[in-house]
C-alpha positions as CSV (number, residue, x, y, z in Angstrom):
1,X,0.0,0.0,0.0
2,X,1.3,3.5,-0.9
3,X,1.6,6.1,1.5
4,X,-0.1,9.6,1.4
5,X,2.7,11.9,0.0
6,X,0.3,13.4,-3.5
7,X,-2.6,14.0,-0.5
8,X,0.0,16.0,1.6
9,X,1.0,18.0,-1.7
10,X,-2.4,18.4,-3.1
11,X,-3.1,20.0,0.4
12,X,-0.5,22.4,0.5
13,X,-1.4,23.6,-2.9
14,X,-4.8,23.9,-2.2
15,X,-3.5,26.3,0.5
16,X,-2.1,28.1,-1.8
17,X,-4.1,28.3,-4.7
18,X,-6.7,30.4,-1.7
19,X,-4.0,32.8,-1.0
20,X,-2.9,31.5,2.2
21,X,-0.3,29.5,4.7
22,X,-1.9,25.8,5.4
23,X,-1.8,25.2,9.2
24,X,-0.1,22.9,10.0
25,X,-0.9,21.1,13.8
26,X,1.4,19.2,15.8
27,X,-0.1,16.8,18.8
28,X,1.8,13.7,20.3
29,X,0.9,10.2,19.9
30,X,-0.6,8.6,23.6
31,X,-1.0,11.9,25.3
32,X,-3.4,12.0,27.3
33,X,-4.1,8.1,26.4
34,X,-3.5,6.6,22.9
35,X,-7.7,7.3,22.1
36,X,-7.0,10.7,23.8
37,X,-3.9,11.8,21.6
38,X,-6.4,10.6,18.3
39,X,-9.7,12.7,19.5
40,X,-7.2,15.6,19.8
41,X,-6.2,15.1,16.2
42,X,-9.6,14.7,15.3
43,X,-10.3,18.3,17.2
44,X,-7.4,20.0,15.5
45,X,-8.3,18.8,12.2
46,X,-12.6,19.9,12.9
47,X,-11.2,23.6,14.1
48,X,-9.1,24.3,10.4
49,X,-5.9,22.4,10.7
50,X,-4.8,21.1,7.0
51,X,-1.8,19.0,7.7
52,X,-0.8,16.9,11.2
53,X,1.6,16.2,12.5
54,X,2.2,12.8,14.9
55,X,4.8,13.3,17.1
56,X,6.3,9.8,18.3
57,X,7.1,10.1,22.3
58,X,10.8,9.9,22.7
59,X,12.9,10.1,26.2
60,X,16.1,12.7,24.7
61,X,13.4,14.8,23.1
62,X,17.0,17.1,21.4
63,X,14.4,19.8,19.6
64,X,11.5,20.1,22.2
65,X,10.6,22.3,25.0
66,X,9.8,21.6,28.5
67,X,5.6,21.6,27.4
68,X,6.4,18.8,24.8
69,X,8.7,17.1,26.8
70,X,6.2,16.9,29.6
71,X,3.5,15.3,27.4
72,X,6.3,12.9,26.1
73,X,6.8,11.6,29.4
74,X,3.1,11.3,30.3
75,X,2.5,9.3,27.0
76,X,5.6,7.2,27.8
77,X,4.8,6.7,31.1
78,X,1.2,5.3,29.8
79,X,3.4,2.9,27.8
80,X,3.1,4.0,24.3
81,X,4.9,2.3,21.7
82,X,5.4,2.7,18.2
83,X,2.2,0.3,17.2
84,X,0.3,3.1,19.2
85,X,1.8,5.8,17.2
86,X,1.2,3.7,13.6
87,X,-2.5,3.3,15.2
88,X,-2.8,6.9,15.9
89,X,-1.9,7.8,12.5
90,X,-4.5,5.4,10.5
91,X,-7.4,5.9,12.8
92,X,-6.9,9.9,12.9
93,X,-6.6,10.0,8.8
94,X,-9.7,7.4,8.5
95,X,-11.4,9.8,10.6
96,X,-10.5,13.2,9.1
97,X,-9.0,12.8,5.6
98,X,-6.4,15.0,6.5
99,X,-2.4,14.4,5.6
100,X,-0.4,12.8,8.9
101,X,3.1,12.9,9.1
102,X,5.1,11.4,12.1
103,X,7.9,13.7,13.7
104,X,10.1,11.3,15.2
105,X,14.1,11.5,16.4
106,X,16.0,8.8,14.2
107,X,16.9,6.6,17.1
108,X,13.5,5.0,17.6
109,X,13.3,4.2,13.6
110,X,16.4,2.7,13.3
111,X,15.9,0.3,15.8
112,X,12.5,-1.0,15.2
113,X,14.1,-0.9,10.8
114,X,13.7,1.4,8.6
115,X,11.6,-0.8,5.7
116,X,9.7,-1.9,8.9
117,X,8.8,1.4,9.5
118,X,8.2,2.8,6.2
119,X,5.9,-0.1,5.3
120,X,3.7,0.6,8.2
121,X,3.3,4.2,8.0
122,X,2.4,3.4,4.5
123,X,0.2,1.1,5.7
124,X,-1.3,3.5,8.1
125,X,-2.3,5.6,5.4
126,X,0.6,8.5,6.5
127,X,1.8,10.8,4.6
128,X,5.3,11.2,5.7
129,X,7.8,11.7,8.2
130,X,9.5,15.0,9.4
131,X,13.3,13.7,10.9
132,X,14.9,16.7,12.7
133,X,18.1,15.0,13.5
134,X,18.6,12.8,10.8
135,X,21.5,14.0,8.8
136,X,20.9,14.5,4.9
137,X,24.0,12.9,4.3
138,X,23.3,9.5,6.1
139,X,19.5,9.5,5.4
140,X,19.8,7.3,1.6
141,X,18.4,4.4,3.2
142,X,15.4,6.3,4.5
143,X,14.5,8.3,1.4
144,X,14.9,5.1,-0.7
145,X,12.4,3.2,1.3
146,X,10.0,6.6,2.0
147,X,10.0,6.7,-1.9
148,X,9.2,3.7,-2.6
149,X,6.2,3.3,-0.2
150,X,5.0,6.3,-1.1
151,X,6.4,9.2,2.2
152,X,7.0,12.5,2.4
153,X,10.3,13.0,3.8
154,X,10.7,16.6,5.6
155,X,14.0,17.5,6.7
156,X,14.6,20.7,9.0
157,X,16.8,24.1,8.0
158,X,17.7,26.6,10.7
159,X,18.7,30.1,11.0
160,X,22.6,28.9,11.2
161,X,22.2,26.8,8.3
162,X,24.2,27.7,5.2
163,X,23.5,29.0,1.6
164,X,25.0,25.7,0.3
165,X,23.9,23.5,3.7
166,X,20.0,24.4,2.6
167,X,20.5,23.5,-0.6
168,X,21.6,19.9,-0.1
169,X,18.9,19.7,2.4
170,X,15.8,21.1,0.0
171,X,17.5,18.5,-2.5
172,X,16.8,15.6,-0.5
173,X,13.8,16.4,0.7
174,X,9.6,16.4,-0.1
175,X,6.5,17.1,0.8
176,X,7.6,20.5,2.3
177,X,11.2,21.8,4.4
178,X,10.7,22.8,7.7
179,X,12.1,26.2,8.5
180,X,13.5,26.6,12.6
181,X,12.4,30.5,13.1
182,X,15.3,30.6,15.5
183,X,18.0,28.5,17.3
184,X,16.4,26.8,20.2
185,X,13.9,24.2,21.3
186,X,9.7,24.2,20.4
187,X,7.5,26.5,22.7
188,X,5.8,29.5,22.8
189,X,7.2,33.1,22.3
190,X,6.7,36.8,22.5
191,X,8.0,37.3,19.2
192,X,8.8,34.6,16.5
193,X,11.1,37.3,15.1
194,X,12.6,38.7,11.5
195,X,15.1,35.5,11.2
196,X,12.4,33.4,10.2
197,X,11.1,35.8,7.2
198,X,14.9,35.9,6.3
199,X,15.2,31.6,5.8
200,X,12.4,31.3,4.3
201,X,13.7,33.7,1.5
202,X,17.0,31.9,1.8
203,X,14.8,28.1,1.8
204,X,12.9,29.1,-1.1
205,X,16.0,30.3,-3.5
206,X,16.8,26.6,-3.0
207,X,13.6,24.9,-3.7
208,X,10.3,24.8,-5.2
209,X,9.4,23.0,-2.4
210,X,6.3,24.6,0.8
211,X,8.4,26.5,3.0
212,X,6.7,26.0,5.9
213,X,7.6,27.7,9.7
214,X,7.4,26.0,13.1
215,X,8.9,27.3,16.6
216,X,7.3,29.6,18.7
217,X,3.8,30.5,17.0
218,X,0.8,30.5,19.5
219,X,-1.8,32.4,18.7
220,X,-3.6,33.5,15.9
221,X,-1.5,37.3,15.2
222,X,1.8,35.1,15.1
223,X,0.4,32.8,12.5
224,X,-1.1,35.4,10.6
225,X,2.4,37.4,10.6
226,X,4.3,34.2,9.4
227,X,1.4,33.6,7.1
228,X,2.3,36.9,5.2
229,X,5.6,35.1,4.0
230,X,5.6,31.3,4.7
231,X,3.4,28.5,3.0
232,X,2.7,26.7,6.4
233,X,2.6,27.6,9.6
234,X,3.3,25.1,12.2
235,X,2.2,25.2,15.9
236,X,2.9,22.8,18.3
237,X,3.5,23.6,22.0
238,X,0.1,26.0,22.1
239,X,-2.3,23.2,21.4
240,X,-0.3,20.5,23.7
241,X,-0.8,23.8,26.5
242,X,-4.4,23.5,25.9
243,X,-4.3,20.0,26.6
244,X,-1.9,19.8,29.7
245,X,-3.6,23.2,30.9
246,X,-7.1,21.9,31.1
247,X,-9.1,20.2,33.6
248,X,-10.4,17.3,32.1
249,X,-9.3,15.9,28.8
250,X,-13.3,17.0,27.3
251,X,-11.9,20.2,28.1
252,X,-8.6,19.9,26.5
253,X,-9.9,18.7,23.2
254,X,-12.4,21.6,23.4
255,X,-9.5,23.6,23.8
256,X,-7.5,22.1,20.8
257,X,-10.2,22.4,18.4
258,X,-11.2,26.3,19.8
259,X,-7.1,27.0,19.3
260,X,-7.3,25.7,15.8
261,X,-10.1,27.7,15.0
262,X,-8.4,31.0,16.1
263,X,-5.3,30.2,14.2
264,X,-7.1,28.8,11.2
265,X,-8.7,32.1,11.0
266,X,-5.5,33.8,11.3
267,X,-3.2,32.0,8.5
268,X,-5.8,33.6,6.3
269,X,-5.8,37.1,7.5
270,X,-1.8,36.9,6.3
């Protein structure tokens, strides 16, 4: 079975071709619960989120902030594994229609195998991954098996990142690049700053690829200012807030899907 790439793409253009940044959502697998972290997706996607993604629990979480990380350890503490996550995924996209990528560290895909992994994200009906600390330079196995079942494969560029470094990256990669807006780990902020605008002109003299910007946008004025020069706009640690923030979790995914809404509504006021 082939995996969802051509949906992912078709979504982003369809972004596009209304004048506007998709949103893009990002909820972990098994927080609360396993059916918990798949109602929340299901919230995100019924308040205006385009694209999700999955993000696979990990213990040395290297890119996330202390909300993420807290989340993590609540779903890993519940005992989610990666059939939980490949669950998440196929039940969430049967549900919604919606493109689902997994944002996972490398670690926990090359132990459980790479054509292991590939297969049953395919399987899943996903659409991709998005590896933030897999190198371009070692990931040949990866994109070979992606392509062939069918997966996006999103790789990340930073502010530090060179001319010539973003290049080789955009080469590599599909579905869409994500852009760091700054040096640093996920969460919210005042400010996602003029660093952000600046790689994403850099990104897109590379590529014809989305150019889409995570890090730091929580609310809907951020996601309308990156809106006014990004193709996605990727928000993460505001709707896992929502979740960890209210009481019970039929408030949480009330939450989720009222957060969506707001930035929904702001990605097209770029």
């Amino acid at each position: 079975m082939s995996g969802n790439i051509e949906l992912l793409n078709t979504t982003l253009a369809a972004a596009r071709a209304e004048d506007r940044a998709a949103l893009i959502a990002y909820l972990p697998a098994g927080f609360p619960t396993v059916d918990g972290g798949i109602e929340a997706v299901k919230a995100a996607v019924a308040g205006g989120a385009d694209v999700i993604e999955v993000g696979l629990p990990h213990s040395d979480p290297v890119l996330d902030g202390p909300v993420i990380q807290t989340a993590d350890d609540i779903a890993l503490r519940g005992g989610v594994r990666i059939a939980d996550v490949m669950r998440t995924v196929r039940e969430a996209h049967e549900a919604t229609g919606a493109p689902i990528l997994i944002m996972t560290y490398w670690n926990p895909i090359d132990r459980y195998g790479v054509e292991r992994f590939t297969a049953e994200l395919a399987e899943a009906g996903g659409a991709g991954c998005i590896l933030p600390d897999l190198p371009v330079q070692e990931s040949a196995l990866w994109r070979e098996h992606a392509e062939r079942n069918g997966l996006a494969t999103v790789f990340v560029v930073a502010p530090s990142s060179k001319d010539e470094r973003i290049a080789t990256i955009t080469d590599a990669g599909s579905g869409f690049v994500y852009a760091a807006s700054l040096m640093g780990v996920t969460g919210t902020r005042a400010s996602v700053g003029a660093q952000a605008q600046e790689l994403v002109r850099r990104t897109r003299a590379t590529t014809e690829l989305p150019v889409c910007v995570g890090l730091g946008v929580s609310d809907a004025a951020q996601a309308a200012e990156v809106a006014g020069f990004a193709d996605g706009v990727i928000v993460g640690t505001a709707f896992v807030k929502r979740m960890l923030d209210a009481p019970d979790e039929a408030a949480g995914l009330a939450g989720v899907r009222s957060l969506a809404a707001e930035l929904a509504e702001g990605v097209r006021k770029r």
